[in-house]
N, CA, C and O atoms as CSV, one atom per row, in Angstrom:
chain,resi,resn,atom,element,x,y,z
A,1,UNK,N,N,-8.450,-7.920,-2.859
A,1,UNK,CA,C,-8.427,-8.715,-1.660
A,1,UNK,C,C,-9.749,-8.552,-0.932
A,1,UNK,O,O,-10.241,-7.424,-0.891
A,2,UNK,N,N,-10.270,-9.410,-0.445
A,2,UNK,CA,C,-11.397,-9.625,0.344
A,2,UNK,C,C,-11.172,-10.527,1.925
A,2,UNK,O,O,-10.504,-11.525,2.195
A,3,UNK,N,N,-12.228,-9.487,2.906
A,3,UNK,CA,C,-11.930,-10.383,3.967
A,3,UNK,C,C,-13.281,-11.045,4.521
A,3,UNK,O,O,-14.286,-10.335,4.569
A,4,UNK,N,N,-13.325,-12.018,4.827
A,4,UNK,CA,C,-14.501,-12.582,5.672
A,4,UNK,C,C,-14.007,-12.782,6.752
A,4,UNK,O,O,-12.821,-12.898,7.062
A,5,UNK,N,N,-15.517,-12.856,7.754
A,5,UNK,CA,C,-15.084,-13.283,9.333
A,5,UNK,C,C,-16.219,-14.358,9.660
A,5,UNK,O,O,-17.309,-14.420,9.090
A,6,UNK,N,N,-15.804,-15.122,10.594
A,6,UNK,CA,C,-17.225,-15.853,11.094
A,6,UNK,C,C,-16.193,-15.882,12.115
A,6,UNK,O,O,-14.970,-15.974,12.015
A,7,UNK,N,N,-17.035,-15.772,13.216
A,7,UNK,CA,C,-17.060,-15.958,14.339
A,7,UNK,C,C,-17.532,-17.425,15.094
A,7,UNK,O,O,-18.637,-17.918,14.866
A,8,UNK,N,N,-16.819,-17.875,15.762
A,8,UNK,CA,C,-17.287,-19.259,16.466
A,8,UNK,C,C,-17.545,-18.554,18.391
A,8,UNK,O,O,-17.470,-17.472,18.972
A,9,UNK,N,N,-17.788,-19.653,18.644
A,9,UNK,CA,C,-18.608,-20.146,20.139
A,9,UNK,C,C,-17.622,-19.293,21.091
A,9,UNK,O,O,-17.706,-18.273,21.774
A,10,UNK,N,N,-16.656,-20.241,20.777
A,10,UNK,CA,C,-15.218,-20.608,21.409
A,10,UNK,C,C,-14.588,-19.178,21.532
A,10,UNK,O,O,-13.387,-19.429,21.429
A,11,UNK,N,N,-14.683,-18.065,21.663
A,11,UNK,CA,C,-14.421,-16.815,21.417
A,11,UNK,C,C,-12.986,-17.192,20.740
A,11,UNK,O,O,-11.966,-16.992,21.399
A,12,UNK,N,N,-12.884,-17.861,19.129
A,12,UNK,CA,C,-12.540,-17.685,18.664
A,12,UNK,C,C,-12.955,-16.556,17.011
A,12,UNK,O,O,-13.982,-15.915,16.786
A,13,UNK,N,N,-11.970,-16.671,16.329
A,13,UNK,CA,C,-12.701,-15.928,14.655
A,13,UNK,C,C,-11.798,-16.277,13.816
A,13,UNK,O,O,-10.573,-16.327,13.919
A,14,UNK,N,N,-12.662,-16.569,12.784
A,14,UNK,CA,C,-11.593,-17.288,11.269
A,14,UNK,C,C,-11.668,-15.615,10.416
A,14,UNK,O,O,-12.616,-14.869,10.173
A,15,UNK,N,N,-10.421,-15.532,10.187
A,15,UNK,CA,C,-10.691,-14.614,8.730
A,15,UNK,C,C,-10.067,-14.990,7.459
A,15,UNK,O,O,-8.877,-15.299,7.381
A,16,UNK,N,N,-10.738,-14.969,6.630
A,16,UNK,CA,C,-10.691,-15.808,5.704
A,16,UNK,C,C,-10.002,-14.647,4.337
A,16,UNK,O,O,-10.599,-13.674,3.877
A,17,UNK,N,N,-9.004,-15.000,4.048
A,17,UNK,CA,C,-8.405,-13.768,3.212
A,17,UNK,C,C,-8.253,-14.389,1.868
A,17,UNK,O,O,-7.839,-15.542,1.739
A,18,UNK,N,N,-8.715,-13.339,0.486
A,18,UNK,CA,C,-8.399,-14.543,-0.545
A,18,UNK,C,C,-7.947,-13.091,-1.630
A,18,UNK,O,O,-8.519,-12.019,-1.433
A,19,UNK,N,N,-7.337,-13.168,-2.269
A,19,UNK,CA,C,-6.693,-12.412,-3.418
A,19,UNK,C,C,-5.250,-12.389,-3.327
A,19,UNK,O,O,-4.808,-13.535,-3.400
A,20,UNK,N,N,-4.214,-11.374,-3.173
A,20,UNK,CA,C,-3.292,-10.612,-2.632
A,20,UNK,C,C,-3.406,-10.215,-1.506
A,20,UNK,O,O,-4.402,-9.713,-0.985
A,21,UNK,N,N,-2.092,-10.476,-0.927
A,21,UNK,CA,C,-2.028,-10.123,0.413
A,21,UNK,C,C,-0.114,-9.487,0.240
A,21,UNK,O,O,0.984,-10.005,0.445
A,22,UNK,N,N,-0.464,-8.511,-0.106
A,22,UNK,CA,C,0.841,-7.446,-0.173
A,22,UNK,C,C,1.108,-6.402,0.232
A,22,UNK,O,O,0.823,-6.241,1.419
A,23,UNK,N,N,1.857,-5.029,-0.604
A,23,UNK,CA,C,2.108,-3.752,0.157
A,23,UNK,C,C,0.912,-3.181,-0.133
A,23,UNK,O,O,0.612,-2.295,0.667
A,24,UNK,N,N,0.069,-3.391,-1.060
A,24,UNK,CA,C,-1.336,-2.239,-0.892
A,24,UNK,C,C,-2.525,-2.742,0.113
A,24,UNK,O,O,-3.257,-2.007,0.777
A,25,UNK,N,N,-2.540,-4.077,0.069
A,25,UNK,CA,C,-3.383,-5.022,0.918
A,25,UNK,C,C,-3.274,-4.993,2.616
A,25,UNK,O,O,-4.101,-4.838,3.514
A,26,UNK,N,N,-1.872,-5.215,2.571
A,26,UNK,CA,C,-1.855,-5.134,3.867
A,26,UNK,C,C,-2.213,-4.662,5.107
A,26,UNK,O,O,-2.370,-5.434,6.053
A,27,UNK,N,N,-2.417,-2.999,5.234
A,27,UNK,CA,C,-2.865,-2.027,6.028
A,27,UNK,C,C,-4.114,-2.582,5.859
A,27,UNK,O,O,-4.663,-2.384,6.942
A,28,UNK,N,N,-4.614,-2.956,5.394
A,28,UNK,CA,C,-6.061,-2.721,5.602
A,28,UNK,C,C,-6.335,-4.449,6.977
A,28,UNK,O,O,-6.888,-4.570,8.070
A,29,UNK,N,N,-5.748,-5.194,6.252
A,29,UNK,CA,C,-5.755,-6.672,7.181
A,29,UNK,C,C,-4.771,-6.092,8.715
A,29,UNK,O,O,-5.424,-6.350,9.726
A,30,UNK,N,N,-3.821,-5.610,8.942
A,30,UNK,CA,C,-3.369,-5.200,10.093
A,30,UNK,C,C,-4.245,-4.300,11.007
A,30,UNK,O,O,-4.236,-4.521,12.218
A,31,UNK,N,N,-5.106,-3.158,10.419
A,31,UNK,CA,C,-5.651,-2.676,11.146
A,31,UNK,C,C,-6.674,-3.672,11.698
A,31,UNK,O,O,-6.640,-3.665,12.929
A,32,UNK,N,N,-7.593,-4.547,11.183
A,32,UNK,CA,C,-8.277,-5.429,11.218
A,32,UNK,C,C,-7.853,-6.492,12.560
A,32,UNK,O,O,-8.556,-6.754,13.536
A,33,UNK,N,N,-7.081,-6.769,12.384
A,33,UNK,CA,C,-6.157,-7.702,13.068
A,33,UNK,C,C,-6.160,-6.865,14.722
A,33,UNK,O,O,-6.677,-7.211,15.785
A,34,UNK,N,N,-5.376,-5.703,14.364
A,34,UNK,CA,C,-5.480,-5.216,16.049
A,34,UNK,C,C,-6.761,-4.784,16.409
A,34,UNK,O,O,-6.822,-4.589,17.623
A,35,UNK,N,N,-7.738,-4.575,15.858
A,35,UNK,CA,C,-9.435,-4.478,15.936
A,35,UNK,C,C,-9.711,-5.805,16.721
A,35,UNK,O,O,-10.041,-5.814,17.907
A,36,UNK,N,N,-9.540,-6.962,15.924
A,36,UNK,CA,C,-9.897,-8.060,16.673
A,36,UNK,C,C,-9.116,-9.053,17.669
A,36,UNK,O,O,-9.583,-10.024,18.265
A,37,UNK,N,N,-7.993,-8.624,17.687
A,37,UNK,CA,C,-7.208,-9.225,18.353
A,37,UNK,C,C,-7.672,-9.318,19.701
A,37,UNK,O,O,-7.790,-10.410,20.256
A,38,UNK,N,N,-8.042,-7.824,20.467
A,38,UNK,CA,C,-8.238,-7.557,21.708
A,38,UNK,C,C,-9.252,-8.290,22.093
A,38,UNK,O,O,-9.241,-8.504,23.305
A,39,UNK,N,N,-10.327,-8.862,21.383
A,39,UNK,CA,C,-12.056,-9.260,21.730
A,39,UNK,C,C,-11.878,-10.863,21.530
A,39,UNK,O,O,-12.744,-11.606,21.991
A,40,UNK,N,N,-10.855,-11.347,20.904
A,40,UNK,CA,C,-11.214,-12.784,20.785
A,40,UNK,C,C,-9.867,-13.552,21.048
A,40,UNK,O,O,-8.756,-13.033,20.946
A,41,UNK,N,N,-10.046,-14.508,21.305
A,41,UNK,CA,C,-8.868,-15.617,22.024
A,41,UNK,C,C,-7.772,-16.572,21.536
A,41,UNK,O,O,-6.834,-17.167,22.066
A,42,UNK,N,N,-8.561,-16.413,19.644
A,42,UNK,CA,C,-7.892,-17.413,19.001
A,42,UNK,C,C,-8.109,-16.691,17.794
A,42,UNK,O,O,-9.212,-16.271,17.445
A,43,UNK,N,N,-6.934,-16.536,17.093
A,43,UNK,CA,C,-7.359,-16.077,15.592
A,43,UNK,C,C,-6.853,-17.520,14.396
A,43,UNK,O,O,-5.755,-18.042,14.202
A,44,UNK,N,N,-8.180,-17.778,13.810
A,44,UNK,CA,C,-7.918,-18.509,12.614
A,44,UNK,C,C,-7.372,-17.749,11.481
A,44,UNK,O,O,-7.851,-16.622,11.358
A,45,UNK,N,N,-6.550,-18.075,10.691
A,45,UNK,CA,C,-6.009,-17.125,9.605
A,45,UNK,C,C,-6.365,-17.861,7.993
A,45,UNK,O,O,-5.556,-18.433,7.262
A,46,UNK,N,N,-7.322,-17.706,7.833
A,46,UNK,CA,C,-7.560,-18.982,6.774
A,46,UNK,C,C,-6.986,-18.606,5.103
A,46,UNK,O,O,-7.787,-17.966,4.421
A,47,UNK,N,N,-5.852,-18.927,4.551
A,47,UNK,CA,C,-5.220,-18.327,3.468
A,47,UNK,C,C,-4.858,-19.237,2.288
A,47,UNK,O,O,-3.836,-19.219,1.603
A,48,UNK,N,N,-6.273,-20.293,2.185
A,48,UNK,CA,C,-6.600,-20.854,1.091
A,48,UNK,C,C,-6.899,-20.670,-0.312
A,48,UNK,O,O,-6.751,-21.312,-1.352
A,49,UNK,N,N,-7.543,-19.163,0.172
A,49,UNK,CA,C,-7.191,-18.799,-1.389
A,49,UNK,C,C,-6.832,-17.448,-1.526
A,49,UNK,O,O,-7.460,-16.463,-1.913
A,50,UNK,N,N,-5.558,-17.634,-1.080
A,50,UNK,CA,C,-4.841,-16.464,-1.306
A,50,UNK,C,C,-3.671,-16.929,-2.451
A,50,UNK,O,O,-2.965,-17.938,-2.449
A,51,UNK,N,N,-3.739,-15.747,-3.486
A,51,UNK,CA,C,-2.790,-16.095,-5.040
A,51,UNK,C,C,-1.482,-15.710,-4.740
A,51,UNK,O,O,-0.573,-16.456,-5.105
A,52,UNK,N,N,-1.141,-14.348,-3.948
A,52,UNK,CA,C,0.236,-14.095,-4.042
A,52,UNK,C,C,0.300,-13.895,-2.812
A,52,UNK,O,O,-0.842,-13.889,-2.353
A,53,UNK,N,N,1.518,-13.629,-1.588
A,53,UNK,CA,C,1.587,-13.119,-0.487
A,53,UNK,C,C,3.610,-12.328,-0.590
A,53,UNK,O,O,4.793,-12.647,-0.715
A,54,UNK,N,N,2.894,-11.453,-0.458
A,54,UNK,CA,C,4.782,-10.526,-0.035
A,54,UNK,C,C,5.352,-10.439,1.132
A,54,UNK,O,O,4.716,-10.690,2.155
A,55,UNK,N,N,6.508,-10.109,1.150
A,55,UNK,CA,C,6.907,-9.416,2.475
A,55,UNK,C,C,5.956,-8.841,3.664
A,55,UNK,O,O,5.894,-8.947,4.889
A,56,UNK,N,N,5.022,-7.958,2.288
A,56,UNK,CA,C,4.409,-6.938,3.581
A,56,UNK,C,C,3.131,-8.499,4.159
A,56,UNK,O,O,2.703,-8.872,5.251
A,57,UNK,N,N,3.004,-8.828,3.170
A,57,UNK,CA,C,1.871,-9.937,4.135
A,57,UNK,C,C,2.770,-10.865,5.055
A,57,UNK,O,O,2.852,-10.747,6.277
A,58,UNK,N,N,3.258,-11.560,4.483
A,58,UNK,CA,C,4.275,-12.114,6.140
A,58,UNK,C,C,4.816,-11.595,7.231
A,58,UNK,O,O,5.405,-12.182,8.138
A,59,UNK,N,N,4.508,-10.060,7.057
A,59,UNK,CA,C,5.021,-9.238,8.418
A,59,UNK,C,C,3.487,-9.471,9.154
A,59,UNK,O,O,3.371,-9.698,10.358
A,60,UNK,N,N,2.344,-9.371,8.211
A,60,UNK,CA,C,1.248,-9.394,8.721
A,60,UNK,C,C,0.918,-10.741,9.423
A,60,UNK,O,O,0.362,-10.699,10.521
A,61,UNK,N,N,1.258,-12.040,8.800
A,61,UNK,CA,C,1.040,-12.857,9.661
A,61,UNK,C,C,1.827,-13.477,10.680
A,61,UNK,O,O,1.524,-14.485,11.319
A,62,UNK,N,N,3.224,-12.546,10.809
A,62,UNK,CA,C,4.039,-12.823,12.010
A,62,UNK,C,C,3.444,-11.774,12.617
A,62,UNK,O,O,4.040,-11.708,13.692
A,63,UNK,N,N,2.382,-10.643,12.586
A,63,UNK,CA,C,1.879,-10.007,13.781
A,63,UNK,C,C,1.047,-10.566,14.043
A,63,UNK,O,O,1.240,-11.277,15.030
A,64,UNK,N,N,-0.099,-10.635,13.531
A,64,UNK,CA,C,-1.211,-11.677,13.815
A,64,UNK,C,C,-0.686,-13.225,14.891
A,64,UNK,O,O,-1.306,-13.463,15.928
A,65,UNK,N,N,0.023,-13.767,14.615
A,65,UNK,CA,C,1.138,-14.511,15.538
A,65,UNK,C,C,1.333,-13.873,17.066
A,65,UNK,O,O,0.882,-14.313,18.124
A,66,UNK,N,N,2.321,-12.451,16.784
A,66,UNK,CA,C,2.674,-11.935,18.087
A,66,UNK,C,C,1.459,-11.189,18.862
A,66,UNK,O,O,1.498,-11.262,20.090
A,67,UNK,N,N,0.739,-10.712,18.464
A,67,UNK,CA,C,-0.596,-10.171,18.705
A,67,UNK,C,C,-1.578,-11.216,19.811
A,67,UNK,O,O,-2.269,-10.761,20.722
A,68,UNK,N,N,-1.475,-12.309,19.560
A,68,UNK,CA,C,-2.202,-13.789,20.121
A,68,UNK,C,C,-1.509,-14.434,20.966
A,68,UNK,O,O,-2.116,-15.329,21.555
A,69,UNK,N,N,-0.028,-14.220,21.321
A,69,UNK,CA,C,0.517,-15.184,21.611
A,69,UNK,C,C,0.460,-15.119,23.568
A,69,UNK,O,O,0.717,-15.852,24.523
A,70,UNK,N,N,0.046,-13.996,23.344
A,70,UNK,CA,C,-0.385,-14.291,25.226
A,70,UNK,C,C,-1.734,-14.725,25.211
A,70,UNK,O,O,-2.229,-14.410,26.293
A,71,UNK,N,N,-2.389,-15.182,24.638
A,71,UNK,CA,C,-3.917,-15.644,24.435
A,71,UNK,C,C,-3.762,-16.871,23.865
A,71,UNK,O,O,-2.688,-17.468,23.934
A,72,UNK,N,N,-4.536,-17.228,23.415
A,72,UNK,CA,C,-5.280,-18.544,22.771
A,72,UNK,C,C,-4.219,-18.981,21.464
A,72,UNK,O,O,-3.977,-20.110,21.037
A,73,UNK,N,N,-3.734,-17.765,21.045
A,73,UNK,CA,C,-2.861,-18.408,19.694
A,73,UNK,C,C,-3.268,-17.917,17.943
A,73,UNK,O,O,-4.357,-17.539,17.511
A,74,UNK,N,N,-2.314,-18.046,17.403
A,74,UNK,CA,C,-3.109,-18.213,16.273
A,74,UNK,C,C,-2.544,-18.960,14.938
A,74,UNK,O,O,-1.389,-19.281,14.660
A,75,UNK,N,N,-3.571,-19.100,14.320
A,75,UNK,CA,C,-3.595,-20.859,13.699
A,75,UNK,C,C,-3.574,-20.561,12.251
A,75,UNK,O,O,-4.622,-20.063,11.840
A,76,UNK,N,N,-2.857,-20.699,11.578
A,76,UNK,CA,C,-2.644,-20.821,9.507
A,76,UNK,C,C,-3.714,-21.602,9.352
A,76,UNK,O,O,-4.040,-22.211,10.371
A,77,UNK,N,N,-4.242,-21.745,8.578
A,77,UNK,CA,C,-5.629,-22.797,8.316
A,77,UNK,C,C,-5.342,-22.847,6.740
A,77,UNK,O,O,-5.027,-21.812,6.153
A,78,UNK,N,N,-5.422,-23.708,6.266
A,78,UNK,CA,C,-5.475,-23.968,4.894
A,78,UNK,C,C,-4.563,-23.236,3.831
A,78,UNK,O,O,-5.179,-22.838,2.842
A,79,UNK,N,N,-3.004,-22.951,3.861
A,79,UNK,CA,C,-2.714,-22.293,3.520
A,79,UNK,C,C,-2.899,-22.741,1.859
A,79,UNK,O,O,-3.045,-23.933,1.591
A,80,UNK,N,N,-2.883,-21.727,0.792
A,80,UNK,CA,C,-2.811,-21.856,-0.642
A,80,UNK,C,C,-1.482,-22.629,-1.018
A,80,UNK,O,O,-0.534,-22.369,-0.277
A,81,UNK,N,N,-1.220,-23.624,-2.142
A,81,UNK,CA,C,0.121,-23.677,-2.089
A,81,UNK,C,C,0.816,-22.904,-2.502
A,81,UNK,O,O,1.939,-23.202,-2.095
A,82,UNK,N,N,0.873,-21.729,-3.308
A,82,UNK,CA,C,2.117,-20.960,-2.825
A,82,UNK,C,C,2.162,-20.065,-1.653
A,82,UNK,O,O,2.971,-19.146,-1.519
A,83,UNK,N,N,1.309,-20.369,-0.877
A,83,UNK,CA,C,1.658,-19.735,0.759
A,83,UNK,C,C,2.642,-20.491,1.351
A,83,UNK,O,O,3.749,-20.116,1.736
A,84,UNK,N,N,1.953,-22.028,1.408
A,84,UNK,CA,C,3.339,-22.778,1.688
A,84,UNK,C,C,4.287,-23.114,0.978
A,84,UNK,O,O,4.730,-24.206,1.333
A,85,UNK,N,N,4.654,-22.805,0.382
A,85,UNK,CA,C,5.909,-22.835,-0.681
A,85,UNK,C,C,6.454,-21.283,-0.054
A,85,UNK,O,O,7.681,-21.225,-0.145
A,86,UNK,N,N,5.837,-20.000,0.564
A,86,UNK,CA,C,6.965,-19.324,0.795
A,86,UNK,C,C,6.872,-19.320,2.054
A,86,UNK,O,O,7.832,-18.713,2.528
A,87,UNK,N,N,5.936,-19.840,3.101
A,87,UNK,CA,C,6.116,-20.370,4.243
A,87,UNK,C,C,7.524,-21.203,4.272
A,87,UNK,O,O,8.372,-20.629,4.956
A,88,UNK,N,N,7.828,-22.059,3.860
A,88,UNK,CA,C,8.638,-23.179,3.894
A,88,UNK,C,C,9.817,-22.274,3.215
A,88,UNK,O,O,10.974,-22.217,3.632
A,89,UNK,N,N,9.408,-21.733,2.335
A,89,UNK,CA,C,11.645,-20.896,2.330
A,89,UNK,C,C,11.600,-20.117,2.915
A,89,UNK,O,O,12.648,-19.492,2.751
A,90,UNK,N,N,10.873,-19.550,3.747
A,90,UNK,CA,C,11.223,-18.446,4.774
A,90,UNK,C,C,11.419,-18.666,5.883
A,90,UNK,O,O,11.760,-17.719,6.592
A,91,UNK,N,N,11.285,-19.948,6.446
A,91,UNK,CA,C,11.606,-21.030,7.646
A,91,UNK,C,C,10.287,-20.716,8.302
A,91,UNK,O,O,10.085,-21.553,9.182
A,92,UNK,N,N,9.095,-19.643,8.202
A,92,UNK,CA,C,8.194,-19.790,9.059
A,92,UNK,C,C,7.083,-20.670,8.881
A,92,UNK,O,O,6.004,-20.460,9.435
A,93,UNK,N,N,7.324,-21.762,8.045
A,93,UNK,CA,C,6.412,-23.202,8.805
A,93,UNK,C,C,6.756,-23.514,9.821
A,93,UNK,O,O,5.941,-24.205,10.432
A,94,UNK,N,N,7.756,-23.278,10.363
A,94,UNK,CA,C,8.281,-23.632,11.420
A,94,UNK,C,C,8.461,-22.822,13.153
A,94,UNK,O,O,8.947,-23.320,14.169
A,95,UNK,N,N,8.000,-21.757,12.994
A,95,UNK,CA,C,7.480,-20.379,13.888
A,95,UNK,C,C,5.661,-20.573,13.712
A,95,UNK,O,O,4.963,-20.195,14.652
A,96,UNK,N,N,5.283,-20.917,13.000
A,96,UNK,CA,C,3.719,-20.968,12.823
A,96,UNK,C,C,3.211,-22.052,13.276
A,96,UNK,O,O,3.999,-22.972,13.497
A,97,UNK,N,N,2.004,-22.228,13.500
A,97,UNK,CA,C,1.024,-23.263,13.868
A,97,UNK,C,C,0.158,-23.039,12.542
A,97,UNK,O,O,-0.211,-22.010,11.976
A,98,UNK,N,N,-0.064,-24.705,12.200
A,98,UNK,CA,C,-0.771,-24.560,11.022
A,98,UNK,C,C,-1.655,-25.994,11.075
A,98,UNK,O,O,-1.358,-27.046,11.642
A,99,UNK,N,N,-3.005,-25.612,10.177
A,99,UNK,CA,C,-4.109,-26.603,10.396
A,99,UNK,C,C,-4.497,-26.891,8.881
A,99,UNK,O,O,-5.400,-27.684,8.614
């Protein structure tokens, strides 16, 4: 798993996650997450090319979610299709904001 960041204007930040996003992956994107959560207003979650996602990653992006939600928000961006394929049986296309 690999993470990128770019930063925009808008004191927003995209992070751009692409491999696995599971139980070994995860800790490392959560700590990340409450690192940046505090400094910026909007988190992009960009998970276009992400191959598999587990449990432990959907806990991660329902924190990333609760983490933002007194701020600016935060936004699914491009999910892979099997992100949305387990977005959509897990009912959280529907708890998420997605671009």
């Amino acid at each position: 798993m690999t993470i990128k960041e770019t930063v925009m204007a808008d004191k927003s930040i995209e992070l751009i996650i692409s491999g696995r996003l599971d139980t070994s992956t995860a800790p490392l994107v959560e700590q990340r997450l409450k690192e940046i959560s505090e400094r910026f207003q909007r988190i992009y979650l960009n998970l276009s090319e992400i191959e598999y996602i587990s449990s432990a990653g959907l806990r991660i992006v329902l924190l990333a979610h609760k983490l933002m939600l007194t701020k600016g928000g935060m936004v699914v961006k491009s999910p892979s299709p099997f992100c949305r394929q387990v977005f959509e049986a897990t009912g959280m296309n529907n708890i998420l904001n997605f671009i």
